[in-house]
LUMSEDO-261452 format. One record per atom (N, C-alpha, C, O, CB): residue in three letters; x, y, z. Coordinates in steps of 0.05 Angstrom, whole numbers, padded with zeros to 5 digits, always signed. Glycine has a CB too. Layout:
<rs>
ALAXYZ
...
</rs>
This chain:
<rs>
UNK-00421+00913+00321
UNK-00439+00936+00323
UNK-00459+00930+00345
UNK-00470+00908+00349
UNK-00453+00941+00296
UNK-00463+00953+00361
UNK-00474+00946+00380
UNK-00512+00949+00374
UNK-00520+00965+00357
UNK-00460+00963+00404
UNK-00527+00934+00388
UNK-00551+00934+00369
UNK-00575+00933+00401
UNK-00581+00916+00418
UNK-00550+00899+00340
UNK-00580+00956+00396
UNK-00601+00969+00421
UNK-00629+00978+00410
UNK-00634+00999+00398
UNK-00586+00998+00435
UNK-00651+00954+00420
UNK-00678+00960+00413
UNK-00704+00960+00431
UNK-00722+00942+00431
UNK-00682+00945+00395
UNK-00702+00983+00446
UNK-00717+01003+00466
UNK-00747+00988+00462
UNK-00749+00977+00440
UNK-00716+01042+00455
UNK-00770+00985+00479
UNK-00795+00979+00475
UNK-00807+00992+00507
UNK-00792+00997+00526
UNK-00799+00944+00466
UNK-00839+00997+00505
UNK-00844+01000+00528
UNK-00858+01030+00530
UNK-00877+01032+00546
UNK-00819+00995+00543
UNK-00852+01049+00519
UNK-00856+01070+00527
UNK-00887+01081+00527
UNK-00905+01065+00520
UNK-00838+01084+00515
UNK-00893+01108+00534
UNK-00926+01112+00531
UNK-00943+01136+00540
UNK-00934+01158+00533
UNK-00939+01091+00545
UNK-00954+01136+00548
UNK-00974+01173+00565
UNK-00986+01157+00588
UNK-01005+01142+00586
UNK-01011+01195+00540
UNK-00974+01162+00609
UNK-00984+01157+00632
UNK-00998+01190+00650
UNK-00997+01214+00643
UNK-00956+01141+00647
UNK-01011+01177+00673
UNK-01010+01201+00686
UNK-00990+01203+00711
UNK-00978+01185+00723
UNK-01038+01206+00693
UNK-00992+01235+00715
UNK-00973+01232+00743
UNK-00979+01207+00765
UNK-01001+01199+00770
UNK-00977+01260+00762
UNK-00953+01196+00778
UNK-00970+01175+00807
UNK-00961+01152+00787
UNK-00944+01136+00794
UNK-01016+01178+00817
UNK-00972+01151+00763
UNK-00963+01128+00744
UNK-00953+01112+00745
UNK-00941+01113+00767
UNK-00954+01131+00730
UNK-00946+01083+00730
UNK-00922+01071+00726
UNK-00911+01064+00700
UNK-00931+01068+00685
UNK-00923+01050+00739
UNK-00893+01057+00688
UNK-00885+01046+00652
UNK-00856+01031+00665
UNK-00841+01039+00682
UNK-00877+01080+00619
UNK-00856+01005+00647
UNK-00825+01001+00646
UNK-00818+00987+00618
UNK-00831+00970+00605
UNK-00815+00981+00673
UNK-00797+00998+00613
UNK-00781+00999+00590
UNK-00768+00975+00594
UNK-00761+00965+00616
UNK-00763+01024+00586
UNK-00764+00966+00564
UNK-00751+00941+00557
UNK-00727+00949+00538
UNK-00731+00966+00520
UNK-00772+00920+00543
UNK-00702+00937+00543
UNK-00687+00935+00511
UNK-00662+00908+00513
UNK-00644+00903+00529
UNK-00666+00973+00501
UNK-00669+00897+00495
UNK-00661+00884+00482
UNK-00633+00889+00468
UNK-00629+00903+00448
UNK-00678+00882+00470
UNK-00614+00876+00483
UNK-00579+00889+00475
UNK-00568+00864+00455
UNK-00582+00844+00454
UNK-00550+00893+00511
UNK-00548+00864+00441
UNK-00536+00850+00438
UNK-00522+00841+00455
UNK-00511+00855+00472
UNK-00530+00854+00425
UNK-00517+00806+00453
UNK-00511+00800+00476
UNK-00480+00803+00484
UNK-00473+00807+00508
UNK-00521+00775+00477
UNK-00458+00801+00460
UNK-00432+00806+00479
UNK-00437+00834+00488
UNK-00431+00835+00512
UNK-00401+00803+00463
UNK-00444+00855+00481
UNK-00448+00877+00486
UNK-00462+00878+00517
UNK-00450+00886+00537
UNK-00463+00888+00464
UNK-00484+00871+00517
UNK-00497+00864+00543
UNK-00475+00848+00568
UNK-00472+00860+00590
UNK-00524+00843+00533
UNK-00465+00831+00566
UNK-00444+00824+00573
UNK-00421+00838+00583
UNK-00413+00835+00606
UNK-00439+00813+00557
UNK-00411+00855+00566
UNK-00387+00871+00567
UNK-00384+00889+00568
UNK-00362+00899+00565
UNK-00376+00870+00557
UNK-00405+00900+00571
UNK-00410+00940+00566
UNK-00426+00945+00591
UNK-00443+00930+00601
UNK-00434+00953+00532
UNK-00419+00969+00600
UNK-00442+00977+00623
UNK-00468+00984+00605
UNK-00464+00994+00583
UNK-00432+01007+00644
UNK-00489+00981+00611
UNK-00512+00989+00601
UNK-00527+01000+00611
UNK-00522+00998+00635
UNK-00523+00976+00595
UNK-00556+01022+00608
UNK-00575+01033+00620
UNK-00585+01046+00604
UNK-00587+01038+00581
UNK-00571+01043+00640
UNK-00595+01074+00614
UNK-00625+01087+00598
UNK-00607+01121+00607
UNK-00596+01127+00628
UNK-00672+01078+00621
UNK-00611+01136+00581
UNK-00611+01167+00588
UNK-00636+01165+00577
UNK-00648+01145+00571
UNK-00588+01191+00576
UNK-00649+01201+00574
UNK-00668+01218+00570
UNK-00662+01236+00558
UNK-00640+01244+00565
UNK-00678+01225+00588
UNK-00674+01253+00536
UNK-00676+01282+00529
UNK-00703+01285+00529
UNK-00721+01270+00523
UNK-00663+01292+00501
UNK-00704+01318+00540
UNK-00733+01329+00550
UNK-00728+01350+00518
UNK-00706+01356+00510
UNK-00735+01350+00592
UNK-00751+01358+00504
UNK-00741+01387+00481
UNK-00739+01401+00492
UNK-00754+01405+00512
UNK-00755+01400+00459
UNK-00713+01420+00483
UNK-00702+01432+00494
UNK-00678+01434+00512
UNK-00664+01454+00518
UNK-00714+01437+00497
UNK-00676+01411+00519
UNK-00649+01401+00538
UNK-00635+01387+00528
UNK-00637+01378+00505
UNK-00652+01388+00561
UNK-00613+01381+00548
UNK-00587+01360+00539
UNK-00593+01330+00548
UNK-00605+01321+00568
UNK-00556+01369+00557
UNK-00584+01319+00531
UNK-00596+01294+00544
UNK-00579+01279+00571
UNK-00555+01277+00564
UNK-00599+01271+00519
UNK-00583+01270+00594
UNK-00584+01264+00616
UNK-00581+01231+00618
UNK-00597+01215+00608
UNK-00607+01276+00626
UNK-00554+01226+00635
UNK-00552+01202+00638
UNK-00590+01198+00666
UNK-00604+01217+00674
UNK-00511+01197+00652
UNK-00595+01168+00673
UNK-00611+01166+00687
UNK-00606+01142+00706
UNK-00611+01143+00730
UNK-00632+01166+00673
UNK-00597+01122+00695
UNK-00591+01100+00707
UNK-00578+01083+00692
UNK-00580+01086+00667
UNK-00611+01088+00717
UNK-00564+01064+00703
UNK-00544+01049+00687
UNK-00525+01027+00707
UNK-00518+01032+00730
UNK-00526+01073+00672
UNK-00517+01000+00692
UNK-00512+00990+00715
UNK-00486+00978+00702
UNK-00488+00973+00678
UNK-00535+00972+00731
UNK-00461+00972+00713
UNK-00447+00959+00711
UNK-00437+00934+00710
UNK-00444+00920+00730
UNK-00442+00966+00716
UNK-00420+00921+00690
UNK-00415+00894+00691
UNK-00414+00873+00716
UNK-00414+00848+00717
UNK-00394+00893+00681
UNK-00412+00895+00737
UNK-00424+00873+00764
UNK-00438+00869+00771
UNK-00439+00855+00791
UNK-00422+00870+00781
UNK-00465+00885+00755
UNK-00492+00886+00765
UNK-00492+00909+00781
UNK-00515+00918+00784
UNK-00501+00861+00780
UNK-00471+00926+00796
UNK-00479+00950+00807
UNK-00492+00970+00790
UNK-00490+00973+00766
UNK-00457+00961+00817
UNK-00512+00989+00812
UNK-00532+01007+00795
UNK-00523+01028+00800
UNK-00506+01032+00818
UNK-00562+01009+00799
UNK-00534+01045+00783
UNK-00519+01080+00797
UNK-00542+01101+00777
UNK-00545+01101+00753
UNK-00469+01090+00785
UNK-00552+01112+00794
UNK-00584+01131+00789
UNK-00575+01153+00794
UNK-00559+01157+00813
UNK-00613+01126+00807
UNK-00588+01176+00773
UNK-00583+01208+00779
UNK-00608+01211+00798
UNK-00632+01203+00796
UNK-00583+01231+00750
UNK-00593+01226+00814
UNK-00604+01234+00842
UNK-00634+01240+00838
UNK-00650+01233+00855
UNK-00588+01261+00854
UNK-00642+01253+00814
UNK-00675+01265+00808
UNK-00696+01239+00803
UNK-00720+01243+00800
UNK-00677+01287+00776
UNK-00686+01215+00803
UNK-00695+01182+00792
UNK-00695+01162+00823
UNK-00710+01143+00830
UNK-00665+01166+00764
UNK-00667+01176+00842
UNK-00665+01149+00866
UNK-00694+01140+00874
UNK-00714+01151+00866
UNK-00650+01159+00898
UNK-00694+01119+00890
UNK-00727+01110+00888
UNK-00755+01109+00882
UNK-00775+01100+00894
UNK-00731+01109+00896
UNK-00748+01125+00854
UNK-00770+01116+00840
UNK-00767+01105+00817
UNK-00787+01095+00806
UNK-00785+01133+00836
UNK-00741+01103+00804
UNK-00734+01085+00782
UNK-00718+01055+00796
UNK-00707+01054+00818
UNK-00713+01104+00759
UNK-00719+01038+00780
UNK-00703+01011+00790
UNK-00699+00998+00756
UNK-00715+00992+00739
UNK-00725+00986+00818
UNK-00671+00999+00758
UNK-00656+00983+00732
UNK-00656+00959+00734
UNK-00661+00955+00757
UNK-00628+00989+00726
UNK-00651+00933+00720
UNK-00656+00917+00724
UNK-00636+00899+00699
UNK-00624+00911+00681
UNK-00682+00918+00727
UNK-00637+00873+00702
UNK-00628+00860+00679
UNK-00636+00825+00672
UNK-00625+00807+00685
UNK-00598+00863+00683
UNK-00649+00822+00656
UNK-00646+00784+00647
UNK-00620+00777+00637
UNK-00622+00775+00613
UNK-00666+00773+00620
UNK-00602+00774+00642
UNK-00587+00749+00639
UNK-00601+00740+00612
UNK-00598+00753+00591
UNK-00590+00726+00667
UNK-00619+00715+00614
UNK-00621+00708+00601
UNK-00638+00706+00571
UNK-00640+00687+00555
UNK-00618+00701+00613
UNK-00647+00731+00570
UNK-00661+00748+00557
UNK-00649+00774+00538
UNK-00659+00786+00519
UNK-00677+00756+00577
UNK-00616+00778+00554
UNK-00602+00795+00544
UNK-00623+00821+00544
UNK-00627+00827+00520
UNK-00590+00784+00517
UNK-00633+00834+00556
UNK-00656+00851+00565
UNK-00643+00874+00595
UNK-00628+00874+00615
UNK-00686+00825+00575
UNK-00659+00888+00582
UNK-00647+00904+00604
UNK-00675+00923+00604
UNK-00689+00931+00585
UNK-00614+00921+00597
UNK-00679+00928+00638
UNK-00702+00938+00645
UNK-00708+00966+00660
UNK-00696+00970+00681
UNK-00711+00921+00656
UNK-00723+00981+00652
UNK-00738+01007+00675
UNK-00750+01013+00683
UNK-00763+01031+00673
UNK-00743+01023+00677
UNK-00756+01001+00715
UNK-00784+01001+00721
UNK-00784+01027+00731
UNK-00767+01034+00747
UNK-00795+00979+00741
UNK-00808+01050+00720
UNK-00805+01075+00728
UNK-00835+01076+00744
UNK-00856+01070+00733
UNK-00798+01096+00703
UNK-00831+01086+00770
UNK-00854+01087+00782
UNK-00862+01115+00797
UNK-00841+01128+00801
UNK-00853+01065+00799
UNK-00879+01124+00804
UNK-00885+01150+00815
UNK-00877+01163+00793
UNK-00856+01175+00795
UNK-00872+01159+00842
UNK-00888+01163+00771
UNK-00876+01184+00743
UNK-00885+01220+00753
UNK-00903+01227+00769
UNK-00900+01173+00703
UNK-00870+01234+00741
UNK-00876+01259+00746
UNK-00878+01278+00714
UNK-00868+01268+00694
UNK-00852+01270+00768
UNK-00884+01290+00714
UNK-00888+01310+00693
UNK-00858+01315+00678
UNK-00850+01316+00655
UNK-00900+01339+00706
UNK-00845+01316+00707
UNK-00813+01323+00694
UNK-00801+01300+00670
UNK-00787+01302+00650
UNK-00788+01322+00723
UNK-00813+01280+00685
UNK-00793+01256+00676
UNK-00806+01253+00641
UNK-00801+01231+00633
UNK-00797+01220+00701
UNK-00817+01264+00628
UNK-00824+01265+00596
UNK-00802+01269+00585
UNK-00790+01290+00589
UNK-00843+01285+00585
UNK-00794+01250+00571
UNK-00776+01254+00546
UNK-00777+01235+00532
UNK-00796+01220+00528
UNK-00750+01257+00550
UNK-00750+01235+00519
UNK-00740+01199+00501
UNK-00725+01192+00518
UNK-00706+01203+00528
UNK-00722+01194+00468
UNK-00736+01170+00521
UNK-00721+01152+00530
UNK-00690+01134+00524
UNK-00700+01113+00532
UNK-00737+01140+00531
UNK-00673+01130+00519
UNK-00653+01119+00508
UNK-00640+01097+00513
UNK-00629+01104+00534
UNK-00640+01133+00508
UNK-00631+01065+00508
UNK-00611+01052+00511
UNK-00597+01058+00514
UNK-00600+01080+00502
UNK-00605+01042+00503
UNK-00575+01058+00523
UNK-00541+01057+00513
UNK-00529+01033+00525
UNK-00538+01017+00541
UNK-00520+01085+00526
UNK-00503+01035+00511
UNK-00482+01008+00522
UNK-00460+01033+00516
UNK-00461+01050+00498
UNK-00478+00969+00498
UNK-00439+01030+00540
UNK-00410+01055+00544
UNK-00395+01026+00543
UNK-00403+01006+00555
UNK-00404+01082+00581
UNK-00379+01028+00531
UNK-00348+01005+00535
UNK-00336+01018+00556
UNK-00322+01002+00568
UNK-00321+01003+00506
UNK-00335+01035+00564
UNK-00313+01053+00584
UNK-00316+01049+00606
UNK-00298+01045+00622
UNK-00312+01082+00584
UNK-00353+01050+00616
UNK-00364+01049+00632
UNK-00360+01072+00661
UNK-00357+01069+00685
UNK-00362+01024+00633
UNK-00362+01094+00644
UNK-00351+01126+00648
UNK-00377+01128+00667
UNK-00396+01136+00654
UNK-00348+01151+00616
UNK-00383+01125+00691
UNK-00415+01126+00708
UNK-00420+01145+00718
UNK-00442+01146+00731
UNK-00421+01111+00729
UNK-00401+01168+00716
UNK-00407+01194+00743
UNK-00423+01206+00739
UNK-00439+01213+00756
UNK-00389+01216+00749
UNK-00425+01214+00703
UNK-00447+01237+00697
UNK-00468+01219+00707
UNK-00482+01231+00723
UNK-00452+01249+00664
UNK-00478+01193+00703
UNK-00496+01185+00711
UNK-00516+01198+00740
UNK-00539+01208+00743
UNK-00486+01164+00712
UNK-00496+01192+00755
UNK-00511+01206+00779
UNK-00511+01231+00787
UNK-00512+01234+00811
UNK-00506+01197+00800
UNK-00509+01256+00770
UNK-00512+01275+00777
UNK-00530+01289+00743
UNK-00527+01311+00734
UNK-00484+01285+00790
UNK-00543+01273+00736
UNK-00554+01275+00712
UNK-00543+01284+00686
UNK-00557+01290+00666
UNK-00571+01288+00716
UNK-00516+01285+00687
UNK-00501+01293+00659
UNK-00504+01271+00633
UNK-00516+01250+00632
UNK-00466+01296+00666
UNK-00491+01283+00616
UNK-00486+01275+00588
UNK-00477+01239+00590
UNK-00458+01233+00603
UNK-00459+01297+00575
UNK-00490+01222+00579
UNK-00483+01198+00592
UNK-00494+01181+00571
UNK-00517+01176+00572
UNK-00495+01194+00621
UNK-00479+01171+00549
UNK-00447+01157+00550
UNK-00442+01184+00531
UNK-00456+01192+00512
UNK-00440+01117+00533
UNK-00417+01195+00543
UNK-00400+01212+00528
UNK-00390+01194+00509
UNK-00393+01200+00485
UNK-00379+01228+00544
UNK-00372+01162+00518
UNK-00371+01147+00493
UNK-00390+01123+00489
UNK-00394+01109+00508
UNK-00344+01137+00490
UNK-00400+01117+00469
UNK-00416+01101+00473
UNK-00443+01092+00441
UNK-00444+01097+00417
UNK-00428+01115+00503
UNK-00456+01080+00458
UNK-00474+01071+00433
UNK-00507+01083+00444
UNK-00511+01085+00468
UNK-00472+01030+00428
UNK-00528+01091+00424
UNK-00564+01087+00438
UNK-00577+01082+00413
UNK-00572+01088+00390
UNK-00582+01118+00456
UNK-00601+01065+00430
UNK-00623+01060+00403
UNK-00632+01076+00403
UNK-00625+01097+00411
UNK-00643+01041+00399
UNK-00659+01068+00391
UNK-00673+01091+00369
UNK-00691+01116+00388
UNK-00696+01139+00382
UNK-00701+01071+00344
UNK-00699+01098+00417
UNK-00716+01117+00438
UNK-00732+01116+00436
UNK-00743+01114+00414
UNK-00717+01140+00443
UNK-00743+01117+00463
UNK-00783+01110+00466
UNK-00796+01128+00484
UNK-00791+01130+00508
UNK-00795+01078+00481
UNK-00812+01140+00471
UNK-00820+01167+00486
UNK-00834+01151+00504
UNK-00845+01130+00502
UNK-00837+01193+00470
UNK-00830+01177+00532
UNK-00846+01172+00557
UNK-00854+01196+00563
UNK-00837+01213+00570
UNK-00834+01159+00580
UNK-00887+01204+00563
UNK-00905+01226+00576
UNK-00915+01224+00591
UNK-00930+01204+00593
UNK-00920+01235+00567
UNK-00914+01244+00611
UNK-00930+01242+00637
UNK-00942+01262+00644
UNK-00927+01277+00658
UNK-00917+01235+00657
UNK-00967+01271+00641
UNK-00986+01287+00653
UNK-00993+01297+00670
UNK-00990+01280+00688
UNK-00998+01283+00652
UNK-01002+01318+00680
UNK-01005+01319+00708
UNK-01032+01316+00723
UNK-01032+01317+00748
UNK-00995+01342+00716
</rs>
């Protein structure tokens, strides 16, 4: 069972910064692509970033340089440094681990992991 536990989140203002922590299990971390979607209320929730077992990253276009994914190795951790926050970017935040490692919706902000696992989510608000 895959075991995803999100930390980090908070009320920033616009301009802002927050970065998210989670904590994967480690074959999972290992063997699964991993990263972060979002649901805003009212919407679908949105792949955001996510990186693959080679360490490649892949960001929906509304996130490219102002989010940066990240990973410990040895921490089994996986990271979001979100910077220049905007009003838009409020939601929950989400883990996931995809076995499939299905990445497309990722970058065009779709549904992301169609298969897959997320923890519990850590809200992020941003003010204007």
């Amino acid at each position: 069972q895959v075991q995803l536990a999100e930390s980090g989140g908070g009320s920033v203002q616009a301009g802002e910064s927050l970065r998210l922590s989670c904590v994967v299990s480690e074959y999972h971390f290992n063997n699964y692509c991993v990263g972060w979607s979002r649901q805003a209320p009212g919407k679908e929730r949105e792949g955001v970033a996510a990186v693959d077992t080679d360490g490649t990253p892949t960001y929906a276009d509304s996130v490219k340089g102002r989010f940066t994914i990240s990973k410990d190795n040895a921490k089994n951790t996986l990271y979001l440094q979100m910077n220049s926050l905007k009003p838009e970017d409020t939601a929950m935040y989400y883990c996931a681990a995809d076995p499939m490692c299905l990445l497309t919706p990722v970058q065009y902000g779709g549904n992301w992991p169609e298969f897959g696992s997320l923890g519990q989510g850590t809200q992020v608000t941003v003010s204007a």
